[in-house]
Each structure stands twice: as structure tokens, then as C-alpha cells.
Gaussian input, Z-matrix of N, CA and C with variables (Angstrom, degrees):
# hf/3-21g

backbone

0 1
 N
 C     1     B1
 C     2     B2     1     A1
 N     3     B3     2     A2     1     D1
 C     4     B4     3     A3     2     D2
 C     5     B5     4     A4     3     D3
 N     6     B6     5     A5     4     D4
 C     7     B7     6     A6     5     D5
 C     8     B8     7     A7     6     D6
 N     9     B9     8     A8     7     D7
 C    10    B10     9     A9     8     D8
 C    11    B11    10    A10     9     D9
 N    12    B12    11    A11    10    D10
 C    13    B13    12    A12    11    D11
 C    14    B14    13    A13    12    D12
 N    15    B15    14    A14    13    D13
 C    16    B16    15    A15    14    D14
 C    17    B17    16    A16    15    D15
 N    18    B18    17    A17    16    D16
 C    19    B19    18    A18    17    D17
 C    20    B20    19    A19    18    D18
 N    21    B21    20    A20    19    D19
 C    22    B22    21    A21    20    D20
 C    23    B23    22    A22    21    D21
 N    24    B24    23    A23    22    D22
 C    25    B25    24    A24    23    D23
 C    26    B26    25    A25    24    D24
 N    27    B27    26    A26    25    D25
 C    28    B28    27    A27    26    D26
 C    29    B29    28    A28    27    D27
 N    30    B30    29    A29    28    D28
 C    31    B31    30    A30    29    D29
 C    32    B32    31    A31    30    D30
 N    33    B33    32    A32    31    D31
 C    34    B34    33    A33    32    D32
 C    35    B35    34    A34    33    D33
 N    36    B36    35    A35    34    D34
 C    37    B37    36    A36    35    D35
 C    38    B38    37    A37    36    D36
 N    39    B39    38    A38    37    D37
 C    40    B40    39    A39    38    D38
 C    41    B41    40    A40    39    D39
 N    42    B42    41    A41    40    D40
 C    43    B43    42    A42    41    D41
 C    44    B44    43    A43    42    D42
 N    45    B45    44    A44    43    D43
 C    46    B46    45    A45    44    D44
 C    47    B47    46    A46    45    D45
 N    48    B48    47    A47    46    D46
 C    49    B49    48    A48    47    D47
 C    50    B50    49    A49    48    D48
 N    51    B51    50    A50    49    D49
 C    52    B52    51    A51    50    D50
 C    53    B53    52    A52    51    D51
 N    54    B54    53    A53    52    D52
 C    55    B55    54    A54    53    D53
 C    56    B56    55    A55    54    D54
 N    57    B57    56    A56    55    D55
 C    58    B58    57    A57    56    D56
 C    59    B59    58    A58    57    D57
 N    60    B60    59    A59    58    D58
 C    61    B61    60    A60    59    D59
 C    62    B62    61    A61    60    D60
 N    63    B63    62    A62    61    D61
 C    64    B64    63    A63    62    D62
 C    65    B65    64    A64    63    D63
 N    66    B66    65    A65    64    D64
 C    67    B67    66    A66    65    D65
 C    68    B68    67    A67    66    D66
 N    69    B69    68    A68    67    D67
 C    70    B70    69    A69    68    D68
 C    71    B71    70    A70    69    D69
 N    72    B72    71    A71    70    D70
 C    73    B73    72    A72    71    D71
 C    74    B74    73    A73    72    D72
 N    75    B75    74    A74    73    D73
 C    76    B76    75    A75    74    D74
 C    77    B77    76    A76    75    D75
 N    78    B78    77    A77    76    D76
 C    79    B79    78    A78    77    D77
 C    80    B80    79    A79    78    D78
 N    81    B81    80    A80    79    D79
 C    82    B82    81    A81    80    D80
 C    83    B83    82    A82    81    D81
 N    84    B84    83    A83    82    D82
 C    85    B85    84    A84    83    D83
 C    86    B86    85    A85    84    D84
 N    87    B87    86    A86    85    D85
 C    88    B88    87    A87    86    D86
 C    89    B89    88    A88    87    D87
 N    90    B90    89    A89    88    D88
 C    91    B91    90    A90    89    D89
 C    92    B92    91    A91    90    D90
 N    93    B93    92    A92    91    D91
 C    94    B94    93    A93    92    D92
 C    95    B95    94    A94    93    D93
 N    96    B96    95    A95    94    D94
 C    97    B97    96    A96    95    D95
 C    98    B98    97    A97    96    D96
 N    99    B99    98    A98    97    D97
 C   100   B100    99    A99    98    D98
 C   101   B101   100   A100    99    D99
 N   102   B102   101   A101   100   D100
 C   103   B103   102   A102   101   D101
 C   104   B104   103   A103   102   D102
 N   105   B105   104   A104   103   D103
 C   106   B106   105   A105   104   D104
 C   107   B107   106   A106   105   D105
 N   108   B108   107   A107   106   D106
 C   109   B109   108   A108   107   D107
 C   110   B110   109   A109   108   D108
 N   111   B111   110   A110   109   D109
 C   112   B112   111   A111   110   D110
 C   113   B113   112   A112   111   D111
 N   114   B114   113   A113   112   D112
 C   115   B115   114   A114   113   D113
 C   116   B116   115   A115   114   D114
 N   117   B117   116   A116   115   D115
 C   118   B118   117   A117   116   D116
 C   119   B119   118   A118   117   D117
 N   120   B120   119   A119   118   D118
 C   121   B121   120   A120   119   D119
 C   122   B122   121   A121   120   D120
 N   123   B123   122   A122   121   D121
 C   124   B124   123   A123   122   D122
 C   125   B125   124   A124   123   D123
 N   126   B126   125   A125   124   D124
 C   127   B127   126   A126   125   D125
 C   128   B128   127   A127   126   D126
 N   129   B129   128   A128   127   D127
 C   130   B130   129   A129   128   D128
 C   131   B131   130   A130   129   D129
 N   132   B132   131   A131   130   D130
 C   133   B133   132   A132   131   D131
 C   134   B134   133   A133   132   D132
 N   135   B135   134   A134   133   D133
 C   136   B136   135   A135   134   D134
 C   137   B137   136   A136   135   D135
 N   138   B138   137   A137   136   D136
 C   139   B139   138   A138   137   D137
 C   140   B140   139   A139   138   D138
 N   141   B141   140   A140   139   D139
 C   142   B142   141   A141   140   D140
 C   143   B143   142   A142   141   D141
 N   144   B144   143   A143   142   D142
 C   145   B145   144   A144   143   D143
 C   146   B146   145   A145   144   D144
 N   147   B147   146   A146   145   D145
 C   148   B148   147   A147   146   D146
 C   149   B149   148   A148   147   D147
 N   150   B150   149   A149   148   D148
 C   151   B151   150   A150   149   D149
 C   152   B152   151   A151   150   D150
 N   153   B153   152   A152   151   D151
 C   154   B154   153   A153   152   D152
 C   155   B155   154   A154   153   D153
 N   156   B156   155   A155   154   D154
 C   157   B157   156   A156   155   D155
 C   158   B158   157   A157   156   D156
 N   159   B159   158   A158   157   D157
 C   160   B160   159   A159   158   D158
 C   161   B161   160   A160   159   D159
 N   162   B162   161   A161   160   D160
 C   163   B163   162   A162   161   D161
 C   164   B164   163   A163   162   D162
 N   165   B165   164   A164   163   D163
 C   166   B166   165   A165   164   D164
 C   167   B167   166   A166   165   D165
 N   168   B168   167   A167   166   D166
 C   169   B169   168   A168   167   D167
 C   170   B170   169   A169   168   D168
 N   171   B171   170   A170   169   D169
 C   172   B172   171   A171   170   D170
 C   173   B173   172   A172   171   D171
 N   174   B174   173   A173   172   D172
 C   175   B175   174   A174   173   D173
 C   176   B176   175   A175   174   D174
 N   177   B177   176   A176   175   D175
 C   178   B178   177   A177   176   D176
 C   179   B179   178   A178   177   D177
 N   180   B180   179   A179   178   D178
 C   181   B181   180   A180   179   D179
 C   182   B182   181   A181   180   D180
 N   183   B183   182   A182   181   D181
 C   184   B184   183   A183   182   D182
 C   185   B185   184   A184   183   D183
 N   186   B186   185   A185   184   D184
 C   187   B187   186   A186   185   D185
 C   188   B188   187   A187   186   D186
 N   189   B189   188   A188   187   D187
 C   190   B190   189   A189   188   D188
 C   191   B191   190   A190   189   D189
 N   192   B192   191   A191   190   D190
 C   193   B193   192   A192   191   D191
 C   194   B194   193   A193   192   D192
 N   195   B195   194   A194   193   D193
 C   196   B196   195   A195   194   D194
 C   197   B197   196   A196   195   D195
 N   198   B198   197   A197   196   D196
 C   199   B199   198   A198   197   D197
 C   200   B200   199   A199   198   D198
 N   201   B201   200   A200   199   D199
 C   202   B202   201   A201   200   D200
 C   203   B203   202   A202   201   D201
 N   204   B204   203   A203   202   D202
 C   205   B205   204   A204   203   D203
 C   206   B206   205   A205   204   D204
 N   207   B207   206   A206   205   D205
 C   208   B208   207   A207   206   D206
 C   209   B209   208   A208   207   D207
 N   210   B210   209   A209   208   D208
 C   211   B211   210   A210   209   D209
 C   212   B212   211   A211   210   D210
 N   213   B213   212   A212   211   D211
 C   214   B214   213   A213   212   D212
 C   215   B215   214   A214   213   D213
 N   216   B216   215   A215   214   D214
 C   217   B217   216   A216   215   D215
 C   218   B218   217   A217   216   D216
 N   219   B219   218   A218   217   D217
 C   220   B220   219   A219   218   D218
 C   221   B221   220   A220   219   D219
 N   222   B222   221   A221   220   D220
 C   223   B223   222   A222   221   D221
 C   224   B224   223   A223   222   D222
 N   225   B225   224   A224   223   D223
 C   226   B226   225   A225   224   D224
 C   227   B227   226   A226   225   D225
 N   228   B228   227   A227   226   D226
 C   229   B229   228   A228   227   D227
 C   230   B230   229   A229   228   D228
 N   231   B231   230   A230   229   D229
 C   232   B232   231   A231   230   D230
 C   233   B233   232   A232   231   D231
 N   234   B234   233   A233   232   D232
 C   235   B235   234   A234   233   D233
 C   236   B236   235   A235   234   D234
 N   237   B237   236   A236   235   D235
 C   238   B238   237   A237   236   D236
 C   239   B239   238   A238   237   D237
 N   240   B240   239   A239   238   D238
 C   241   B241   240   A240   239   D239
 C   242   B242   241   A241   240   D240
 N   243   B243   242   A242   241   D241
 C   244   B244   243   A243   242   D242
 C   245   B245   244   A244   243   D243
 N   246   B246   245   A245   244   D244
 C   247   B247   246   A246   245   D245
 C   248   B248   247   A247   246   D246
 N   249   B249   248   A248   247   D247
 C   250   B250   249   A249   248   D248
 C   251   B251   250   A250   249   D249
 N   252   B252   251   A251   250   D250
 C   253   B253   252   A252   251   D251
 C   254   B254   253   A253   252   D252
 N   255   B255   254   A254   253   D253
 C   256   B256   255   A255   254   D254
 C   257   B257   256   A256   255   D255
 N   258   B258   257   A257   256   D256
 C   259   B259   258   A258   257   D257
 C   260   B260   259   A259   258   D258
 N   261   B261   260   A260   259   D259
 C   262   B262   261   A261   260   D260
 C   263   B263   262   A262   261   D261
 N   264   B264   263   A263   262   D262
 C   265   B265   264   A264   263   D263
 C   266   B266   265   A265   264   D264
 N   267   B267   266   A266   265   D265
 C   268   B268   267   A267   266   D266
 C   269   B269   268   A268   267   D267
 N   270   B270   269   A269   268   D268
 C   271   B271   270   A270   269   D269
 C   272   B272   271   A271   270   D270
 N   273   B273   272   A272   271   D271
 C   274   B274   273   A273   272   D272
 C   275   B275   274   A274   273   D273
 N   276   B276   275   A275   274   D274
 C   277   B277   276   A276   275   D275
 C   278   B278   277   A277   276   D276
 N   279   B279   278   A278   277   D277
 C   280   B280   279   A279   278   D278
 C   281   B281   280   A280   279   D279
 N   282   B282   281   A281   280   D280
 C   283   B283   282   A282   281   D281
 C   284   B284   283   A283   282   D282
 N   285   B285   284   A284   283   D283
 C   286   B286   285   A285   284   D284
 C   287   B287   286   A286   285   D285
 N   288   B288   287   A287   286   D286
 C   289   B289   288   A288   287   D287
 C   290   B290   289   A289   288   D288
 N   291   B291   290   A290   289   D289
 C   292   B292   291   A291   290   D290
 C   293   B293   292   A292   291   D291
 N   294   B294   293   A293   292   D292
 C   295   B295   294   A294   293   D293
 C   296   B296   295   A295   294   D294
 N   297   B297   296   A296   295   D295
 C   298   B298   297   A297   296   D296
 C   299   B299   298   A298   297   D297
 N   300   B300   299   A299   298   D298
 C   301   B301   300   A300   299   D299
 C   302   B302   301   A301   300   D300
 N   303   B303   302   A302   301   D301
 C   304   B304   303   A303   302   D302
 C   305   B305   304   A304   303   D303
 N   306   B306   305   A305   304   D304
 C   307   B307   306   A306   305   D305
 C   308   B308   307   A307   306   D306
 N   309   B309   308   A308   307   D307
 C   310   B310   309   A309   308   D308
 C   311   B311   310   A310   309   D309
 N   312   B312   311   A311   310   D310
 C   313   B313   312   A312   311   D311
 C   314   B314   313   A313   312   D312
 N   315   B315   314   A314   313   D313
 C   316   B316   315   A315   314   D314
 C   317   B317   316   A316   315   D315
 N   318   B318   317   A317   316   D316
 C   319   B319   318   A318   317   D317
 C   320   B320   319   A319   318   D318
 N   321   B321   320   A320   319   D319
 C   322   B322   321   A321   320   D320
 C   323   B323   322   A322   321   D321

   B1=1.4472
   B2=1.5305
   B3=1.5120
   B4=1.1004
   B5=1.5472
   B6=1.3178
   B7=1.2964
   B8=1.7912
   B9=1.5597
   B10=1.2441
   B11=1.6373
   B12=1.3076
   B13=1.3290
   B14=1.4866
   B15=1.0425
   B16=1.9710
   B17=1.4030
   B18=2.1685
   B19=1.3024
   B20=2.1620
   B21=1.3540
   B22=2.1249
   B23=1.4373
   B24=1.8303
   B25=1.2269
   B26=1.5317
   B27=1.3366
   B28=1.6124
   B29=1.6942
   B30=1.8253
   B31=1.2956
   B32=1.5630
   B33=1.5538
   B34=1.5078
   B35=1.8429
   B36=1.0525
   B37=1.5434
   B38=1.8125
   B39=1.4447
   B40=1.6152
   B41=1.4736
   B42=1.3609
   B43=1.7954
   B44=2.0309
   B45=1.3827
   B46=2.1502
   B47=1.0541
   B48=1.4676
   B49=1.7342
   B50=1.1392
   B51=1.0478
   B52=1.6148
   B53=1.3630
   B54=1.5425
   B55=1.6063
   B56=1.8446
   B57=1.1426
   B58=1.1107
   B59=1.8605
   B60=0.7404
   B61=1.8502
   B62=2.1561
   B63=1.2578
   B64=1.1457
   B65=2.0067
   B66=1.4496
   B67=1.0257
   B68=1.5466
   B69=1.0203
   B70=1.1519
   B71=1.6147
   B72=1.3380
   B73=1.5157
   B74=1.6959
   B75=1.3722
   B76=1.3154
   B77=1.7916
   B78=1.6673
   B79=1.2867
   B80=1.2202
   B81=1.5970
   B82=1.3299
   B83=1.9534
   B84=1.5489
   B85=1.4253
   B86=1.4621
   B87=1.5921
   B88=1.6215
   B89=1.4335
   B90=1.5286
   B91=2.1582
   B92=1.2621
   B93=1.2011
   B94=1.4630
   B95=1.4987
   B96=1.1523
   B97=1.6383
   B98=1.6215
   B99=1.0267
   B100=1.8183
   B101=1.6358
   B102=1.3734
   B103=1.5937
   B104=1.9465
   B105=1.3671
   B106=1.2195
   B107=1.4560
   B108=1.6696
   B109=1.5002
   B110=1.7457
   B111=1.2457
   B112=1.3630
   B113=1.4343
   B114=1.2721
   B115=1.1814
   B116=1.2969
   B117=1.3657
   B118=1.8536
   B119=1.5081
   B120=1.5501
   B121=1.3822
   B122=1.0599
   B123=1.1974
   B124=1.4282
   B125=1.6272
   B126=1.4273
   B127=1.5359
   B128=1.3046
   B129=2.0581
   B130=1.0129
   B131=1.2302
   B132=1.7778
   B133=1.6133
   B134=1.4764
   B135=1.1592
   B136=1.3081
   B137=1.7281
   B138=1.4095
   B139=1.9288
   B140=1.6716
   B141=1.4516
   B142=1.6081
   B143=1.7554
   B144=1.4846
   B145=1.6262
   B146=1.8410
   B147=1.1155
   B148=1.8923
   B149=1.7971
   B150=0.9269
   B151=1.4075
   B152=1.6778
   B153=1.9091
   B154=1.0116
   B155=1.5427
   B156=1.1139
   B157=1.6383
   B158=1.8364
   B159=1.4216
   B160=1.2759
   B161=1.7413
   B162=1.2467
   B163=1.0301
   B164=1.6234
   B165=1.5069
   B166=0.9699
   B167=1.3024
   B168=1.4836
   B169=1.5551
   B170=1.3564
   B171=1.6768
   B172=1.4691
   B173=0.9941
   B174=1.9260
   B175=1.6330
   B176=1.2290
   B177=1.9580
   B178=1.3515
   B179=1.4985
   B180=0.9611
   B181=1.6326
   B182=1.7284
   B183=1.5092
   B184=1.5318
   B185=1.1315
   B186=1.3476
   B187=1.5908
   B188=1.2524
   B189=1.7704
   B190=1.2680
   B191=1.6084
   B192=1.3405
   B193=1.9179
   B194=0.9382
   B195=1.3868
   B196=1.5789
   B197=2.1040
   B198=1.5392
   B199=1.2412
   B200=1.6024
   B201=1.3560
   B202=1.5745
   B203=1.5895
   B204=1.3827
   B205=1.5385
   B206=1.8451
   B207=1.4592
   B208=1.6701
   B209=1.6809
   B210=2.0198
   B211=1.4840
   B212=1.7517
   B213=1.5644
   B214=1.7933
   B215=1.5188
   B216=1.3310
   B217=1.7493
   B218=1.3890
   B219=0.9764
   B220=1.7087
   B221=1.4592
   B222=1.3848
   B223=1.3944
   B224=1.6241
   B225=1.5062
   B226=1.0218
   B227=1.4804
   B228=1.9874
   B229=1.1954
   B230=1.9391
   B231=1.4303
   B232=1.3307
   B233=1.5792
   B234=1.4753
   B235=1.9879
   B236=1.1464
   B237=1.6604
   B238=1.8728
   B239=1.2270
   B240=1.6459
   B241=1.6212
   B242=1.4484
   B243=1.3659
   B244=1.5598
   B245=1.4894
   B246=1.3331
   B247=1.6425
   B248=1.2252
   B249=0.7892
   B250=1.8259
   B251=1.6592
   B252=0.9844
   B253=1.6811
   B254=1.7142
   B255=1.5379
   B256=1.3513
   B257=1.8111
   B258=1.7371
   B259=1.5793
   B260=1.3735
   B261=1.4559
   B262=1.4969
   B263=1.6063
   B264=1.3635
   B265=2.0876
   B266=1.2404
   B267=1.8389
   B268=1.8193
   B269=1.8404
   B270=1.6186
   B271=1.2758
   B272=1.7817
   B273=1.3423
   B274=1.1374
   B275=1.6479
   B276=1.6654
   B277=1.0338
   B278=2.3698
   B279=1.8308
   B280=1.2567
   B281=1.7323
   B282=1.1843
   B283=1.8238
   B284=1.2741
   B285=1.4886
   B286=1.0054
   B287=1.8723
   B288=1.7263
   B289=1.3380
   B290=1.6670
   B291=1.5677
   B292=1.8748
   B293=1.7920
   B294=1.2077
   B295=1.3070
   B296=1.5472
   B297=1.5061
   B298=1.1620
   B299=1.3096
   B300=1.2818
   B301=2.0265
   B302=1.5306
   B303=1.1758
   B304=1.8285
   B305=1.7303
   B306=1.4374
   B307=0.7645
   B308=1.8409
   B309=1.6241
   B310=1.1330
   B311=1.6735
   B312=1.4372
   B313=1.2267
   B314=1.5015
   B315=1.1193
   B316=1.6531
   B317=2.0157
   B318=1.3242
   B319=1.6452
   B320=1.2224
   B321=1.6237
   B322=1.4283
   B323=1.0533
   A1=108.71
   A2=128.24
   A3=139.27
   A4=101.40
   A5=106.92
   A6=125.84
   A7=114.07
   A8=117.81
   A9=107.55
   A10=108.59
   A11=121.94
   A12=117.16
   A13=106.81
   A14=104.03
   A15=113.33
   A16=98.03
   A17=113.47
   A18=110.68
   A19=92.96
   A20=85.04
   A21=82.04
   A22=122.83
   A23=107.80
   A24=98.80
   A25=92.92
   A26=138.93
   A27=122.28
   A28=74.84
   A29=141.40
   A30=108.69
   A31=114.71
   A32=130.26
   A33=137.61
   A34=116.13
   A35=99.31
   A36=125.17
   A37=112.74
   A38=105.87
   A39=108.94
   A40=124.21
   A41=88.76
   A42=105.07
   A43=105.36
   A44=86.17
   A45=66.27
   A46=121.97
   A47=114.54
   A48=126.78
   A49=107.45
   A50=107.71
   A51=104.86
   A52=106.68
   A53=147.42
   A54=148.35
   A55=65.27
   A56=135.87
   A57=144.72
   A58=90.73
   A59=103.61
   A60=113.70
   A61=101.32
   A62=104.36
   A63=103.56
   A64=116.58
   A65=118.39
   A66=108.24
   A67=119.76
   A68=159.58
   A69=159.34
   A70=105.29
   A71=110.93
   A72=101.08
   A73=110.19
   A74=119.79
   A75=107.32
   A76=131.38
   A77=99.91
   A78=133.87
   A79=119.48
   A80=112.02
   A81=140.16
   A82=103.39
   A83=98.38
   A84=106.78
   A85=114.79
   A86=112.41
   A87=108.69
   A88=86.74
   A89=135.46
   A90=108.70
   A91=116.92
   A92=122.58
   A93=121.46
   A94=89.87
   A95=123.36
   A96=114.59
   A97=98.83
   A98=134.50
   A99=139.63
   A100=92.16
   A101=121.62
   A102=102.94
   A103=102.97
   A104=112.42
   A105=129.66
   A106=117.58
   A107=95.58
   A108=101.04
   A109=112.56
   A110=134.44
   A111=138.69
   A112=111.54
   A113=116.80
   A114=113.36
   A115=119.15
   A116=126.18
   A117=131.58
   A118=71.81
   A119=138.01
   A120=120.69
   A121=129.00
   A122=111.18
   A123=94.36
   A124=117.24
   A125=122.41
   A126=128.54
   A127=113.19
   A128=120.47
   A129=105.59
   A130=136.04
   A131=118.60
   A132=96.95
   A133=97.71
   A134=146.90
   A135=111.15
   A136=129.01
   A137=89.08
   A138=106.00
   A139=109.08
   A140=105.84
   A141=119.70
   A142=87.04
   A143=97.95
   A144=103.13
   A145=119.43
   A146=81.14
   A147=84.88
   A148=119.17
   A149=104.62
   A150=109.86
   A151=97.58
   A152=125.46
   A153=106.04
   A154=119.31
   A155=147.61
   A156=121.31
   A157=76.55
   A158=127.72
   A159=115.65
   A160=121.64
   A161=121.59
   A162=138.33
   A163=123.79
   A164=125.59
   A165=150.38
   A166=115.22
   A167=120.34
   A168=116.13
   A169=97.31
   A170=124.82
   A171=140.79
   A172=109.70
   A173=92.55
   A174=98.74
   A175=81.44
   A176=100.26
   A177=106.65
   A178=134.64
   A179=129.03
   A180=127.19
   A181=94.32
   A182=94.94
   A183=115.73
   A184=115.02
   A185=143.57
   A186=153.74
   A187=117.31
   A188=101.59
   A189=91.14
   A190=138.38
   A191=91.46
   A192=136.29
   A193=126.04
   A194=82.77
   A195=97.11
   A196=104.30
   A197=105.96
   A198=97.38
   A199=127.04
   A200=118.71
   A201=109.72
   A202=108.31
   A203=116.53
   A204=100.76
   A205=100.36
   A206=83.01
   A207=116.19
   A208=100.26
   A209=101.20
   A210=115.54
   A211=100.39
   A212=86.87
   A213=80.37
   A214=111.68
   A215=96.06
   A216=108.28
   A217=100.37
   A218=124.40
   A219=122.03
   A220=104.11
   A221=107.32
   A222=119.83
   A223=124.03
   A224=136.05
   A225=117.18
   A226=134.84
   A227=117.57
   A228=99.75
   A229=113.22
   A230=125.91
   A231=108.25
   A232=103.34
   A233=100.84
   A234=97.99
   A235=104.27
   A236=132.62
   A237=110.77
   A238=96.96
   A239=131.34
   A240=104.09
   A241=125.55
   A242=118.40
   A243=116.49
   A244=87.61
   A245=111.17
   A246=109.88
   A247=126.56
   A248=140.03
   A249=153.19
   A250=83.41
   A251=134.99
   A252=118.31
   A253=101.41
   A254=109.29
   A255=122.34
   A256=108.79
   A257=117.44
   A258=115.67
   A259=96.55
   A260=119.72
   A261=139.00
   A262=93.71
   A263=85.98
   A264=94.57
   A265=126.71
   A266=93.26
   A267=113.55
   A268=109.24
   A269=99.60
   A270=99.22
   A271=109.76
   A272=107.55
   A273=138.83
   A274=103.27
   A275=124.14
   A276=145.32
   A277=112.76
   A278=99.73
   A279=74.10
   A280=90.18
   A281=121.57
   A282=99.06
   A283=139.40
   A284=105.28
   A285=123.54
   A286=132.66
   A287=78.57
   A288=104.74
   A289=108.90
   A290=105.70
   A291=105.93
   A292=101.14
   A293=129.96
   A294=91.22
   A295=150.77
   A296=113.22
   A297=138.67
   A298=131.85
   A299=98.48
   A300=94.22
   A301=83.82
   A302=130.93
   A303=115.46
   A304=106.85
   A305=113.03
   A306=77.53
   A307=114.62
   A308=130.62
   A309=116.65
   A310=108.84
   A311=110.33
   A312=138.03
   A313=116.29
   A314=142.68
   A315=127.22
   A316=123.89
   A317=93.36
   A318=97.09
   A319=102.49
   A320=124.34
   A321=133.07
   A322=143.20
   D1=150.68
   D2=-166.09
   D3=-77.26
   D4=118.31
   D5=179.40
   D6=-36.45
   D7=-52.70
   D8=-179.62
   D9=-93.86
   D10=23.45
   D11=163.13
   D12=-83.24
   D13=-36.24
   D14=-173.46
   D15=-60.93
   D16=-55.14
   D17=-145.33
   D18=-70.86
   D19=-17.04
   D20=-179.17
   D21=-59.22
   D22=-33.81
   D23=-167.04
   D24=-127.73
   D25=71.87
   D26=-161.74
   D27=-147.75
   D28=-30.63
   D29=165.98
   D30=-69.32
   D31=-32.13
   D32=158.92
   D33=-31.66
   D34=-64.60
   D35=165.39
   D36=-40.42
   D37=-55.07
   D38=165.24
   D39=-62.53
   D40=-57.37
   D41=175.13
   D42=-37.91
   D43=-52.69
   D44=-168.92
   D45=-100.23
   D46=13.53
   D47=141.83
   D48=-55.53
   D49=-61.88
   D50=-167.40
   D51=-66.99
   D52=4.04
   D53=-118.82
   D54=-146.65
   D55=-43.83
   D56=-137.80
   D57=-97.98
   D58=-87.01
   D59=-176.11
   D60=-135.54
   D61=162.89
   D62=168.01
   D63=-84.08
   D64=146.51
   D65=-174.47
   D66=-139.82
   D67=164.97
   D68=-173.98
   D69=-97.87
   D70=151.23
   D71=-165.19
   D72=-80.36
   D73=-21.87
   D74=165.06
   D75=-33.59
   D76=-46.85
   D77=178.59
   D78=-57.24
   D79=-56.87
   D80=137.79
   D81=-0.13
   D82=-90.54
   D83=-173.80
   D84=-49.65
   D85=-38.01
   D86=-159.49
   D87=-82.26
   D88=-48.89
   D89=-179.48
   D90=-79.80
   D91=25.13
   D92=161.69
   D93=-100.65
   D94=-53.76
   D95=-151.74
   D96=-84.74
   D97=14.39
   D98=153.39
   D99=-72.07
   D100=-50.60
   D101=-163.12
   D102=-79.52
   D103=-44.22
   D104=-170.41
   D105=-165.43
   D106=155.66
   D107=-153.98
   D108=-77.37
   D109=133.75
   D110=173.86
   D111=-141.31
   D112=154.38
   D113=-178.56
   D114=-117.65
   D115=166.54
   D116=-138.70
   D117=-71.62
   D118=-66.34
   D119=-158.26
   D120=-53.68
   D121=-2.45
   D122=177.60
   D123=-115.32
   D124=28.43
   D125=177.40
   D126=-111.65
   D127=-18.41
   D128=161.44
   D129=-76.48
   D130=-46.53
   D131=-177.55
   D132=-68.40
   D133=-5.70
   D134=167.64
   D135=-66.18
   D136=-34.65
   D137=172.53
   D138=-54.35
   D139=-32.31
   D140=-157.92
   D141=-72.66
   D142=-61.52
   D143=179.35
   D144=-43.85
   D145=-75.64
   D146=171.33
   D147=-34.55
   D148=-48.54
   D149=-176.26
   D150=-64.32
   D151=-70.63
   D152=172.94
   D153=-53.95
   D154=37.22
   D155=167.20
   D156=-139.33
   D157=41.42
   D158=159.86
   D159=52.78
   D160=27.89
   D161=163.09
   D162=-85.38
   D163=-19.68
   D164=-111.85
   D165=176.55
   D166=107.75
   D167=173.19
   D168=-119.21
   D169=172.67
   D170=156.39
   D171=-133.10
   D172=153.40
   D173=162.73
   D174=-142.34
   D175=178.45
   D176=153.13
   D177=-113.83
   D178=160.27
   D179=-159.43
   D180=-145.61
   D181=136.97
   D182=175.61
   D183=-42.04
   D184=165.92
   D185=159.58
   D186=-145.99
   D187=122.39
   D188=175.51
   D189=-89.67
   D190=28.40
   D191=169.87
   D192=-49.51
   D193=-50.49
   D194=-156.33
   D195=162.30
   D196=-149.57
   D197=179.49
   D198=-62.61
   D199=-164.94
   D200=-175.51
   D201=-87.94
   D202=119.53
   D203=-179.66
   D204=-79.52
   D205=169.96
   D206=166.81
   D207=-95.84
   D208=126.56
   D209=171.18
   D210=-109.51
   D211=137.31
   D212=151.32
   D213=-120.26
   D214=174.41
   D215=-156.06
   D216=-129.57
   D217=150.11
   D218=170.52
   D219=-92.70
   D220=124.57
   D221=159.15
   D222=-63.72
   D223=156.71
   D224=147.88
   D225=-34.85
   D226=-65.20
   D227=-179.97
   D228=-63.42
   D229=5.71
   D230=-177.59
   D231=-104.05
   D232=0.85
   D233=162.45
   D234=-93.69
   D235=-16.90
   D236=167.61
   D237=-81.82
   D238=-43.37
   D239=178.52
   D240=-55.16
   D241=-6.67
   D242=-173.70
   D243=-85.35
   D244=-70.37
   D245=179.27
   D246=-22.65
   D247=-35.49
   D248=-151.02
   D249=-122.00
   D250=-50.20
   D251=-164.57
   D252=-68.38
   D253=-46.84
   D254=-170.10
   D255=-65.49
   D256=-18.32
   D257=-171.56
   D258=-97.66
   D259=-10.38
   D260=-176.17
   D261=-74.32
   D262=-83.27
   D263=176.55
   D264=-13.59
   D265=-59.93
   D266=-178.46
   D267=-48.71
   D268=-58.73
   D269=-157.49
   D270=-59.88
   D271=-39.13
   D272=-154.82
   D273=-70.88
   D274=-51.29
   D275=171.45
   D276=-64.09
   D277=-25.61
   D278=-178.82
   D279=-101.89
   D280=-12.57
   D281=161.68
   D282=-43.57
   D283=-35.24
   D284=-178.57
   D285=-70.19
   D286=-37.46
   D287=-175.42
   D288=-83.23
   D289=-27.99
   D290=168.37
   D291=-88.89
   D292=-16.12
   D293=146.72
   D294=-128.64
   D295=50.59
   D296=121.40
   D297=-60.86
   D298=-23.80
   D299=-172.56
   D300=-99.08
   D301=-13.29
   D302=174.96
   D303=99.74
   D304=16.49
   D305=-173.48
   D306=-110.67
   D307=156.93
   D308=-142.08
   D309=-89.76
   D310=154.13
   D311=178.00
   D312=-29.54
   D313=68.76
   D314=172.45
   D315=-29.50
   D316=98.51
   D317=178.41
   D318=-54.35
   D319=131.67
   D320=138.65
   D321=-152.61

């Protein structure tokens, strides 16, 4: 898959994981990379970002793994940024998709 198609929609992609349950960013990488391939570098500074613009909180929580991981959590304002990215997606994804299938432009 085209490298900046991923990097377009992979903070969207975080956002409703996290919308979903809270997760640690390891976790992060492995249910993104079931749909498509990304690599661990590139989910932290985005996590780093999100968290600073308050989208995004952490803590850490025990493991019986190993050491204590770091979770992030979705904030309120980072469930309206999911919202708005995801009505973005929608609109954006069926334009795309009517014109590939041919079909024509609505004048207005």
C-alpha cells in the first residue's frame, strides 16, 4: 500500500482504537498491521503528538510481561477529533470510490 495513504489515515486509524478500548502502543502497531503493514516508528511520535494536543492521555499499568507499559486513552476532545476525521474519511473515501467506478460528477 502507498506509503502516504497509510501515513493520511494511520492518526484516524489510532483514534478509534483507542475509541475502542485503551491500548499500549505496542498493541497499537500489531491491529493496525492485521489490516496493513506499518512500522513501530511510526505510531510513536504520532502518540507523542496526540497526547500533546490533548487528544490522548497515559498512564502506566503493571505487566505481567515484563515491565510496566504506557496506555493511551482517548480523551473527549480526541473522540471529536476521531469523529470529524472518520465523517472526513466517509465523505472523502465515497468520492473517490464514484470516481473510479465512473460514475459522473453531480453539478451544483
Amino acid at each position: 500500500m502507498n506509503a502516504q495513504f497509510k501515513k493520511g489515515v494511520l492518526e484516524m486509524c489510532v483514534l478509534v482504537l483507542l475509541g475502542e478500548r485503551d491500548r499500549y502502543g505496542y498493541e497499537l502497531v500489531q491491529d493496525i498491521s492485521h489490516r496493513f503493514e506499518i512500522s513501530e516508528g511510526s505510531i510513536y511520535p504520532l502518540l507523542r503528538r496526540l497526547r500533546d494536543e490533548g487528544s490522548v492521555v497515559t498512564y502506566l499499568q503493571e505487566s505481567a510481561e515484563g515491565p510496566a507499559r504506557k496506555y493511551y486513552s482517548l480523551t473527549e476532545k480526541g473522540g471529536i477529533v476521531r469523529d470529524d476525521l472518520v465523517a472526513e474519511w466517509q465523505e472523502f473515501a465515497a468520492a473517490v470510490n464514484g470516481l473510479v467506478k465512473g460514475e459522473k460528477h453531480a453539478e451544483g
